[in-house]
N, C-alpha and C positions, 0 to 999 in steps of 0.2 A: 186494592191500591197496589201498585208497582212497589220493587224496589227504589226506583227513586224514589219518586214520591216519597217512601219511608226512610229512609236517606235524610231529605230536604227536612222531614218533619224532626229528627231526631238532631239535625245538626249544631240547632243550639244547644240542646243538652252536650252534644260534645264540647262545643266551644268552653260553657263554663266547668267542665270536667280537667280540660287544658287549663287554663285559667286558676283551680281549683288546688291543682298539682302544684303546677308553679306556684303559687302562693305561697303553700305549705312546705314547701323545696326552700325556697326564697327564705319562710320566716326560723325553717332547721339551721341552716346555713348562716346564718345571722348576715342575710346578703341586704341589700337596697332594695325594698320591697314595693317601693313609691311608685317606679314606674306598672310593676304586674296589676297594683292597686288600681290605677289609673285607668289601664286599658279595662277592669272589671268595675269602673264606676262610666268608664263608655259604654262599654256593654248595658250596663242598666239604665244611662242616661234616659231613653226615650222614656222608662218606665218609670220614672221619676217622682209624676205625680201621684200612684199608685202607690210610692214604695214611700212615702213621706209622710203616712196617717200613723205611725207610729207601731205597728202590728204586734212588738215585742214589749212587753212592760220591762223598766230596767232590772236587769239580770244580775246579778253578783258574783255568779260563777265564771272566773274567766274564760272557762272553755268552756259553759253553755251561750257565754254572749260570742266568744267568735264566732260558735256554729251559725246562731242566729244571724250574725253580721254574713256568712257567706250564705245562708238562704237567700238574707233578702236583696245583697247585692249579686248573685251570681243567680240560685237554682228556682229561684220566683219568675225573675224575667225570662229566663229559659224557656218555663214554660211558658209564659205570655206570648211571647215568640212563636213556641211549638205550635200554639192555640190557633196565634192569627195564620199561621203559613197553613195550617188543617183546613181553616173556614176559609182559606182562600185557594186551595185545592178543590175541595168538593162543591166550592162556586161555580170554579172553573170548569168541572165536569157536569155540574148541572146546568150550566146557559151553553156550554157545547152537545150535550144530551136535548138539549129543548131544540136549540139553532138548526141538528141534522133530522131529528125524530118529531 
């Protein structure tokens, strides 16, 4: 696999790495956290129905349920993301390895 390619696949882990920072920037700073929120619950959007069976039993510790709460809105979808952009990479080079050979 190319550098791109590996690029492409790791991108969403950056995005919620940015995302991740800022947040935690945001929640030091006692800034307005609503809109970084936002953009990491778009982020997750598409994964929505995946991310709403509950995966976390409730938590008590406030800093075990943030963490939880940034797994599964930020480093869950990532990977679901990293996942599909893989299976649709090596799609791609298997119906153009079949197409020419």
């Amino acid at each position: 696999m190319g550098w791109t390619r590996r690029l492409l696949v790791a991108f969403p882990f950056a995005i919620a790495c940015v995302l991740n920072v800022l947040m935690i920037a945001a929640d030091r700073l006692h800034l307005h956290r609503e809109h970084i929120a936002g953009y990491g619950f778009l982020f997750a959007s598409p994964w929505g129905w995946v991310l709403d069976f509950g995966w976390f039993p409730n938590i008590h510790n406030r800093w075990l349920r943030v963490l939880s709460g940034y797994a599964v809105i930020l480093w869950v979808p990532a990977a679901l993301y990293s996942g599909c952009l893989w299976l649709l990479l090596v799609g791609l080079r298997n119906w153009s390895a079949r197409r020419t050979g």
